[in-house]
N, C-alpha and C positions, 0 to 999 in steps of 0.2 A: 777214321780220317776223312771221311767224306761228309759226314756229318759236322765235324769241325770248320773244315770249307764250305758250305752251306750257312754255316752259324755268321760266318765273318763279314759277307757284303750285307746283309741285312742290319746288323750293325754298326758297319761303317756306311750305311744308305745314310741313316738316323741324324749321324752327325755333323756331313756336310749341309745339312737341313739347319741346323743350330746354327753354324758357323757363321751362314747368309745372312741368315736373322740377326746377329748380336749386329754390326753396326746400324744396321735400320731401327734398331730398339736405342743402341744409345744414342742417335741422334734424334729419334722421337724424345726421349729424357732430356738434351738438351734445349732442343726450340723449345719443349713444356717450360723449362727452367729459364730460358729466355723471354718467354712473353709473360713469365708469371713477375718476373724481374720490373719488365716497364708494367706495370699495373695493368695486367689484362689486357694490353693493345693501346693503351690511351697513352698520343704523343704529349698530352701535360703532363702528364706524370714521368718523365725523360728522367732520369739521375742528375742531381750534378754534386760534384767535388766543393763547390764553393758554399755549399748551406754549412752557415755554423763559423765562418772563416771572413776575416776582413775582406773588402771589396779589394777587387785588383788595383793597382795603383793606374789611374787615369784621368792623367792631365792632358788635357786635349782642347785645340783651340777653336772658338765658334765658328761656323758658317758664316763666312763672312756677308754681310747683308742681310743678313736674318735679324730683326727685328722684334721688339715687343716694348711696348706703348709710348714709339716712337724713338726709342735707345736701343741700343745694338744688344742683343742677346747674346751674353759671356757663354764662353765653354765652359767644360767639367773641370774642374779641382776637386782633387779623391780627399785632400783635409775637410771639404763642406759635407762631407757626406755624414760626419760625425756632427753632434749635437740636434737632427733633425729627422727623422724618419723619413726616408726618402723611397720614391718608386723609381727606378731607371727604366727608360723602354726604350727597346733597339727598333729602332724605323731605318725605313727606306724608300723616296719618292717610287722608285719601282718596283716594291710590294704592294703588289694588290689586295691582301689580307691588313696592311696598315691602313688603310683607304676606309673600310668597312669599321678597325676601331678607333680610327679618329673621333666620331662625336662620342664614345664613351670615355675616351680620353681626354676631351674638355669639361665632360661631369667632375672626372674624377679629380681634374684642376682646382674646380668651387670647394673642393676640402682642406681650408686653410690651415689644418695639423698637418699634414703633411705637404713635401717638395717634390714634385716632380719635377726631371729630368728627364732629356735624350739623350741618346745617341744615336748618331747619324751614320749608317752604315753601308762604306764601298759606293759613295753615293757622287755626286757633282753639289755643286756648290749652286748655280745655278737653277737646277732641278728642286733642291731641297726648297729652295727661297720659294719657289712654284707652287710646292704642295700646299707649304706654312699657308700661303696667301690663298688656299683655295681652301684648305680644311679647316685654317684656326692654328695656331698655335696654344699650346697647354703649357707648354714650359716654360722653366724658372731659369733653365741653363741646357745647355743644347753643347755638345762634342762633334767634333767632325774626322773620322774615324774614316779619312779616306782609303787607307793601304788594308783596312778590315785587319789590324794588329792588335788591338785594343778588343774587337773580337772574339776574338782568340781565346784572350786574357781573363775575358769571362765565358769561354767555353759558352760561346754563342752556336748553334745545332742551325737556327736561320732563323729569318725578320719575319713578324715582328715576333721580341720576347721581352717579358719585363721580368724585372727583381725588387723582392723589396729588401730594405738594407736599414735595419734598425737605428737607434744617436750613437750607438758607440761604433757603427763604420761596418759592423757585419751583417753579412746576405743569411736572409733570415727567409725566403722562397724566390720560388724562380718559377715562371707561368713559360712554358711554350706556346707560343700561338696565339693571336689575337686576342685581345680583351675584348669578352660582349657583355653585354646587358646581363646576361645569367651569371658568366663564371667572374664577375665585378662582384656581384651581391652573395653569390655562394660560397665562394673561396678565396681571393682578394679582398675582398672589407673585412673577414674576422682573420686573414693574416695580418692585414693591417693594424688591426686593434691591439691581438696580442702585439706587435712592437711597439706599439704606441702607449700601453699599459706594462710593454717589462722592460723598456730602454729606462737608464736612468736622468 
């Protein structure tokens, strides 16, 4: 009997030792699972629900005063989006990160296969007119997405982000984070290509 009772706490030492352990292991298992998820840590590689899927429906009216080559720069109509390979990119006078991909933003304007578009986001109307004038304008049509609903709608993460959106109206990638000089020519130009080679 006493042998018995000696056996038992050694034992039961054992397996309040496990017990500790299993949530620290499964939550090791899911951060693992979680960063293996977004592509090893890299915020462009983000998910999104709308690869594969018409663009959101957004009809949205220009910045008023916004300009380009002396006529008023029209807003977004989600029907243009169809028949033309289009790039959308979400700006905002006060992103700092749109500032730095403005002049790649006017490169990537001189590619007359495609249309580029904005949208204007959570922004003023006055501030937007500011930036245009001090950075350039690239765009073909510009949205003014004051309440940030349209946002939303394409599950915007934050400014800047572009999409590119094949003739037939679906989002065929989605870039988090400023356009530069590298991820334009690495990854942007050959998504571009393919839409531009499998749109009909």
């Amino acid at each position: 009997m006493t042998a018995t009772s000696q056996d038992q706490p050694t034992g039961s030492a054992g397996r309040p030792k496990l017990i500790v352990l299993l949530p620290l292991i499964a939550f090791l298992a899911l951060a693992a699972l979680f960063f293996f998820r977004l592509g090893a840590g890299d915020p462009n590689k983000l998910p999104s629900a709308l690869i594969g899927r018409p663009a959101p429906l957004t009809d949205l009216p220009p910045v008023e005063g916004l300009l380009s080559e002396g006529r008023p720069l029209p807003g977004l109509v989600t029907a243009e989006f169809k028949g033309a390979v289009t790039v959308l990119n979400v700006w905002a006078s006060w992103c700092i990160p749109c500032r730095d991909e403005a002049p790649v933003l006017m490169e990537l304007a001189k590619d007359k296969r495609i249309r580029l578009v904005g949208l204007n986001y959570k922004d003023q109307a006055e501030n937007a007119r500011r930036f245009i004038g001090r950075y350039g304008n690239p765009y073909a049509a510009n949205g003014f997405d004051v309440s940030g609903r349209a946002g939303i709608e394409w599950g915007v993460y934050g400014v800047p982000e572009s999409f590119v959106i094949d003739r037939t109206g679906k989002i065929t990638y989605k870039l988090v984070g400023p356009l530069t000089p590298e991820n334009l020519e690495t990854v942007v130009k050959p998504e571009l290509e393919k839409a531009l080679n499998g749109g009909s």
